[in-house]
N, C-alpha and C positions, 0 to 999 in steps of 0.2 A: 504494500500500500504506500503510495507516494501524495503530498500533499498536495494541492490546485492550488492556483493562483487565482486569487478571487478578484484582486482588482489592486491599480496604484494608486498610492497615494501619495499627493503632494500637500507639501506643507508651504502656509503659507500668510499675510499675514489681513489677509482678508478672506475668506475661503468663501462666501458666496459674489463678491466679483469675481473671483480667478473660477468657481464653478459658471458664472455665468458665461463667461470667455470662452471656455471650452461646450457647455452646453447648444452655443450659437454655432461654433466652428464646426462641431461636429453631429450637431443634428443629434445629441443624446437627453433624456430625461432626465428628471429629480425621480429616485425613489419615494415613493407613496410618504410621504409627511414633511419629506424636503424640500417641497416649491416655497418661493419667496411667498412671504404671508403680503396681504394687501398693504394699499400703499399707510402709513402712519403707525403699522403695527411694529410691535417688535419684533426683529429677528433673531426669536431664542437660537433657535437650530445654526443659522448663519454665524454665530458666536463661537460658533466649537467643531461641529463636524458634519462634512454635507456629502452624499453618493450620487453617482450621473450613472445612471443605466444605457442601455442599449434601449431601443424601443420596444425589443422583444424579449427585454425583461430582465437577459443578461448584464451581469457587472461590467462597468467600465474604468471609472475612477472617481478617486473621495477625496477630500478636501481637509486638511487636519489646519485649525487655525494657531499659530504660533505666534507668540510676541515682537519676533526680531526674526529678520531671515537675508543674510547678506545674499542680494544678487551673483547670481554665477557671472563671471566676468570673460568665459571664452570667445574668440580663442586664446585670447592671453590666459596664462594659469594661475593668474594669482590667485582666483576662489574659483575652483576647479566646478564644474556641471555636476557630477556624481552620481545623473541620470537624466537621461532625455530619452523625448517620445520620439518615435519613426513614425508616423503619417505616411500615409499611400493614396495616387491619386493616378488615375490608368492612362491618362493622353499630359501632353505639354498645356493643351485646351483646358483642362482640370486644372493642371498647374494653375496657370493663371486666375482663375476663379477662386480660387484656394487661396492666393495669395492676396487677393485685394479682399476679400472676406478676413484673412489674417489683419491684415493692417485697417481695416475698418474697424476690427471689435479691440483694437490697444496693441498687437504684435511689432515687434518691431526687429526688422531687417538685420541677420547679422551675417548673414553668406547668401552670394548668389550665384550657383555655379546652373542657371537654366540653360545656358549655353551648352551645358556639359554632350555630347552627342552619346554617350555609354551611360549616366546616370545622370538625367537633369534633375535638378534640385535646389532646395533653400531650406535654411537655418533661420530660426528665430526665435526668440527671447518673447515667452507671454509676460504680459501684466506684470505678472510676480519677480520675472527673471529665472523664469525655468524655459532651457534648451527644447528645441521642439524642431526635429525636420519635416520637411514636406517634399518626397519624390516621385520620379514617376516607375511605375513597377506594375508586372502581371500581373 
């Protein structure tokens, strides 16, 4: 018996913006009690710990809210990544869409190798400063 991987979590020091970022990006859900409550109410749940499903129900990623969380700085190493996403997107056509949807919701540009003819791609930095690729791949 080997364990499942049920889902990543990033830490962060807003966890319902940085849930909201990825929510938009990737077309995923709040689990059943994690939608933002309406507008003036409090957001107990957004205070501590939020999950983004799949639409079909599987996990995706959670949200841990921390006090402090220095931006990963690559490619320079001063405050190394220590995990980023891979993003997949099937045409250079997607690329694109991909990326201006990135940079509409707060992303911000840190490599652009779309030119690349073997592996087009980009690198960027959400909201928080967590590493995140977007390439193109079967």
């Amino acid at each position: 018996m080997r364990p499942r991987l049920r889902q990543v979590v990033l830490d962060t020091t807003d966890a319902r913006a940085l849930a909201e970022f990825y929510r938009e990006l990737l077309g995923l859900v709040y689990r059943p009690g994690d939608e933002a409550p309406g507008p003036g109410a409090p957001d107990e749940r957004g205070r501590d710990w939020l999950v983004l499903r799949h639409p079909d129900g599987s996990s995706a990623l959670a949200f841990q809210q921390v006090a402090a969380l220095p931006a990963a700085t690559w490619p320079e190493p001063r405050v190394p990544q220590q995990l980023h996403l891979d993003l997949t997107v099937g045409s250079l056509t997607e690329l694109e869409g991909a990326h201006r949807r990135a940079l509409r919701l707060g992303a911000r540009l840190l490599l652009d190798r779309s030119e690349d003819p073997e592996e087009p791609l980009r690198v960027y930095a959400d909201p928080a400063g967590h590493p995140f690729c977007v390439f193109v791949a079967d």
